[in-house]
C-alpha positions, 0 to 999 in steps of 0.5 A: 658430503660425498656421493656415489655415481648414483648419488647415494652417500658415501659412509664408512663402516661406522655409517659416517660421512666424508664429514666428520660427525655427519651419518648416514644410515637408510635409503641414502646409503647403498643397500635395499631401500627397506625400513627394517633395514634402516632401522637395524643401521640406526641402532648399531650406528648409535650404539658404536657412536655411544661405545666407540666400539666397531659397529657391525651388521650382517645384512643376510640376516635382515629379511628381504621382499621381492613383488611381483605382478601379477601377485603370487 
């Protein structure tokens, strides 16, 4: 599996790796580090594995967060 310079997993845009069959989705990936956002990646990376379909996310649709101290 190949990484980026900051030793996240390189994937495809159907979320595979330099493996063939081997995914990657979530915090391992380049992107916010967020569960929501992990979890949108899982069901559109099954859902084109399962359709064979170009799976497709739009990452300004999932909300982000931003914490600050001290706390507003």
């Amino acid at each position: 599996v190949k990484l980026d310079q900051r030793g996240r997993i390189e994937v495809d845009k159907n979320f595979q790796t330099s493996c063939k069959g081997v995914y990657a989705i979530g915090d391992c990936i380049q992107g916010p580090m967020l569960a929501h956002k992990a979890e949108d990646e899982g069901i559109i990376c099954v859902e084109g594995i399962a359709t064979g379909h170009e799976p497709h996310i739009d990452y300004n649709c999932v909300p982000s967060v931003i914490y600050t101290f001290p706390e507003v």
